[in-house]
C-alpha positions, 0 to 999 in steps of 0.5 A: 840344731837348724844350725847343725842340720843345714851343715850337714845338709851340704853336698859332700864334695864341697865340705870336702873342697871346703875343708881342704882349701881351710886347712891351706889358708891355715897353713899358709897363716902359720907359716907366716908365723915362723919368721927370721926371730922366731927361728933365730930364737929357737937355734941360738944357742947352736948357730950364729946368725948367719947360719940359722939365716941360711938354713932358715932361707932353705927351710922357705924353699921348701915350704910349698911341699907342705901344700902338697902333701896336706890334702892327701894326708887329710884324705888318708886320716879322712879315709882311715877314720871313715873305715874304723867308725864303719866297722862300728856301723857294721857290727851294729847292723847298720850299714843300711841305714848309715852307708859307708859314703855317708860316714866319710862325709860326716868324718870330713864335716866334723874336721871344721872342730880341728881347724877352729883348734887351729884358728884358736892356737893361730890366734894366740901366738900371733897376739899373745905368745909374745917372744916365742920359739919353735919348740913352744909353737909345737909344745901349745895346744889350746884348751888341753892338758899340756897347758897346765905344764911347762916344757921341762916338765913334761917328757918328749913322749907325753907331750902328745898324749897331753895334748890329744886331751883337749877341749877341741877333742870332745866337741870332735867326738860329739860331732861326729856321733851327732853328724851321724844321727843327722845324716840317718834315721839311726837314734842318737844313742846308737851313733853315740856307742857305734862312735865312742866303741871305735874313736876310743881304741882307736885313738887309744893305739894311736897315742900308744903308736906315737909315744912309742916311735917318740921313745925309739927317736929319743934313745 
């Protein structure tokens, strides 16, 4: 609990720069991951090897966009989620105890869940996986449902459903609903149903969202 309490003690700003400049190194990591085997194990049955080569050289060039486009999709879901748990702190009359800025800092912290997510699936393709794939990189996720099905068995829309159910997932949501009692003097059990009363649906339409763009690219 000291534990938790000296985390949620660190200024804001700098759980923000620190989770920002995390998920760069882990991407930067898993980029080094998609080598000339991996890609060429993906398309060969579609390209000769000549031309996943160039195609994979045109992909590299690229890859620096990713760089720039992390940070400002972690400060939109950082945003988005900050406004929706608020919601929950707002009906709950709250708002003196737990103000909005207080909420996003909580959002932010609990994002190191996400990255060990990230650290554990790094970790087993880069001594476990073996001879792997693309579509298996984007198939795996650590500690959840997917795990227990092969990829001929699961359709293109549940694949994320399936993976959204995961270890990682409930530790997210119990630090968030912890974080919030920690950074207040607002009673766990309250943070627990003003997280679980707006996480929930909204994760909810969320899947529901994907799974519907997934079957529109599909038709």
């Amino acid at each position: 609990m000291k534990l938790l309490d000296f985390y949620f003690s660190i200024k804001r700003w700098k759980l923000f720069s620190g989770i920002i400049l995390a998920n760069l190194l882990l991407l930067w990591l898993s980029q080094t991951l998609i080598n000339e085997t991996v890609f060429f194990n993906t398309y060969s049955d579609q390209l000769t090897y000549e031309r996943s080569m160039e195609l994979f050289a045109r992909m590299k060039s690229f890859s620096w966009t990713a760089y720039l486009l992390t940070p400002m999709i972690l400060l939109i879901k950082f945003s988005v989620l900050t406004l929706i748990i608020y919601i929950g702190v707002f009906f709950s009359d709250m708002q003196k105890e737990i103000p909005m800025g207080k909420v996003f800092k909580v959002v932010v912290a609990s994002e190191v869940i996400i990255l060990f997510a990230s650290v554990a699936k790094l970790l087993w393709f880069s001594f476990f996986a073996g001879n792997y794939t693309l579509d298996e990189m984007g198939f795996f996720y650590p500690l959840s449902l997917i795990n227990l099905f092969t990829q001929s068995e699961v359709a293109a829309y549940w694949v994320y459903p399936l993976q959204l159910v995961n270890v990682f997932q409930l530790f997210y949501i119990l630090i968030l609903a912890a974080g919030l009692s920690k950074i207040s003097t607002v009673k766990r059990e309250t943070t627990d149903r003003i997280v679980l009363s707006t996480y929930f649906p909204a994760i909810a339409l969320w899947v529901v969202l994907i799974m519907f763009l997934t079957i529109n690219n599909s038709v």
